[in-house]
C-alpha positions in Angstrom: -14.4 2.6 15.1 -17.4 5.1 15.3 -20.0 4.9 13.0 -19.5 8.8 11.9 -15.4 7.3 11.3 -16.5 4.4 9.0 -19.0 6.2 6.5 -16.7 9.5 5.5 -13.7 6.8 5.3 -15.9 4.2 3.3 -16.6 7.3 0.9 -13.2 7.9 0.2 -12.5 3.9 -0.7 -11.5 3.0 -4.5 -14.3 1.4 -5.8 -14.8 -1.5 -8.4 -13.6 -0.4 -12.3 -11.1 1.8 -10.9 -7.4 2.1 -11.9 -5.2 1.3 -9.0 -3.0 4.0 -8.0 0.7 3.7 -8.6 3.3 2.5 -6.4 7.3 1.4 -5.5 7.5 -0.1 -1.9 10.4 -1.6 0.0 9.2 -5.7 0.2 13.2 -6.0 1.8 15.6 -3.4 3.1 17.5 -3.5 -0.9 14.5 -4.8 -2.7 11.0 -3.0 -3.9 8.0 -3.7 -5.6 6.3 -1.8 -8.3 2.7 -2.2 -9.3 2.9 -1.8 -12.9 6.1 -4.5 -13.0 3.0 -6.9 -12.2 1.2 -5.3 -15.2 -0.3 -8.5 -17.2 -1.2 -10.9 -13.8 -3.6 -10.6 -11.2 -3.0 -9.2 -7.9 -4.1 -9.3 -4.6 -3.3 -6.2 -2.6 -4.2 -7.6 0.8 -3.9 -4.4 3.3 -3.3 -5.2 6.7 -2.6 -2.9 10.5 0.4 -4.0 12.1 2.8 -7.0 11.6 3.2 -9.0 15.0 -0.8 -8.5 16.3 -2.6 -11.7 16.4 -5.2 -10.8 14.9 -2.9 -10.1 11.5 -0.7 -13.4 12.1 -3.9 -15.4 11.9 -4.8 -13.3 8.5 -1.2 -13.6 7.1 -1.2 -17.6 8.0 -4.7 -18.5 6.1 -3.4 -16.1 3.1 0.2 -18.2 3.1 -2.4 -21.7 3.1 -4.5 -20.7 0.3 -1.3 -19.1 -1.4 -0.9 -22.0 -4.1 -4.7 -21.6 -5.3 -3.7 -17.7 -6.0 -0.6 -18.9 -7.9 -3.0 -21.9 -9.9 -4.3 -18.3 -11.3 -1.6 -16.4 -11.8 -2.5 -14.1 -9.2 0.1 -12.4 -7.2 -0.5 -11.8 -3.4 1.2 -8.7 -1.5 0.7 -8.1 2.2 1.1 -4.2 2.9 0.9 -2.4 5.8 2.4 0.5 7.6 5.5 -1.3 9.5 9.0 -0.8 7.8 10.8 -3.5 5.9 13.3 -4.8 8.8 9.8 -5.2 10.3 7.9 -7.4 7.8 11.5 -9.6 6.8 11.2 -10.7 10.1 7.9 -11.3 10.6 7.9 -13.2 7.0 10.6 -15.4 8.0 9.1 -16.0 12.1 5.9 -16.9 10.4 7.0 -18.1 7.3 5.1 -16.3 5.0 6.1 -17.0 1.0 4.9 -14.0 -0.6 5.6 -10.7 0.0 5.0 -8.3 2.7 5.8 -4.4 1.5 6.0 -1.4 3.3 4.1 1.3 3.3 6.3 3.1 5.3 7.8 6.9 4.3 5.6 8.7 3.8 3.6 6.6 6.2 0.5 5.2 4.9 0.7 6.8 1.5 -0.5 3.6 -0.8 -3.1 3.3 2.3 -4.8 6.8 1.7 -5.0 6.5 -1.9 -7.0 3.1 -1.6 -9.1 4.9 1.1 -7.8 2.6 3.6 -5.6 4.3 5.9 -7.2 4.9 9.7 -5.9 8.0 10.3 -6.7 7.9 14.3 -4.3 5.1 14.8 -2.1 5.8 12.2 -2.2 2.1 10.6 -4.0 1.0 7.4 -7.6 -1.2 7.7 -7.7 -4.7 6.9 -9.0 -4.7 3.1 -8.4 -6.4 0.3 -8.2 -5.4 -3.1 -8.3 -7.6 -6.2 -6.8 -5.8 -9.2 -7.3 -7.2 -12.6 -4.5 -8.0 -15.5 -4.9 -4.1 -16.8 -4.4 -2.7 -12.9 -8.4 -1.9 -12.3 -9.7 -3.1 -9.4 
C-alpha cells in the first residue's frame, strides 16, 4: 500500500478511549449480531480482507487456538470482513472456526469505514484488530 495510502487512512482510524460505532450484521444467512447485545463483556473485533486467502486462513486458525484464553476472560471474538454470510458459514465450517465470522456486507464495508479500516482501492477491509472494553470503548 503506498505510503501517501497508509497515513490519510491511519488518520481516519478510531483511536483508544473511543466509543465503538454501532452495528447489526448477518454472522448466518437468518442470524445477526449486534454490538450493544454484547454490552457488559469484552470483545474482540478482529477485522480481516477476504475469507478463503491464505493469508486470512492462517489468521482465522491461530484466533480459533487461542479462542479458549479469550473466553477464560469473558471476551467475545468476532471475525468481520467484507464477504457475505453464505461466504463466511462456509468458510467457518471448512476451517472450523467456533466463533463468529459476520458480514460486512450491504452496504459494503460500512462497519469497516467507521473503524477507519476499510481499503477503499481494493474494496476489502485491513487486517486490524480492535479490543473494545465492557462499556463499548475501545
Amino acid at each position: 500500500m503506498p505510503e501517501r495510502e497508509t497515513r490519510s487512512h491511519a488518520s481516519q482510524l478510531l483511536g483508544p478511549g473511543t466509543r465503538a460505532p454501532e452495528f447489526e450484521l448477518h454472522s448466518t444467512p437468518d442470524q445477526t449480531v449486534s454490538l450493544s447485545e454484547l454490552r457488559g463483556r469484552s470483545v474482540i473485533l478482529a477485522f480481516y480482507p477476504a475469507d478463503w486467502s491464505p493469508v486470512c486462513g492462517d489468521q482465522m486458525a491461530l484466533y480459533n487456538q487461542v479462542l479458549p484464553l479469550f473466553r477464560e476472560h469473558d471476551a467475545e471474538l468476532l471475525g468481520i470482513s467484507v464477504d457475505g454470510a453464505w461466504c463466511h458459514q462456509a468458510y467457518a465450517k471448512a476451517n472450523q472456526l467456533h466463533f463468529p465470522l459476520i458480514a460486512d456486507f450491504h452496504p459494503k464495508g460500512e462497519i469497516a469505514r467507521s473503524y477507519g479500516v476499510y481499503r477503499e482501492s481494493e474494496g476489502v477491509a485491513d487486517r486490524a484488530l480492535f479490543i473494545l472494553d465492557k462499556t463499548g470503548h475501545i
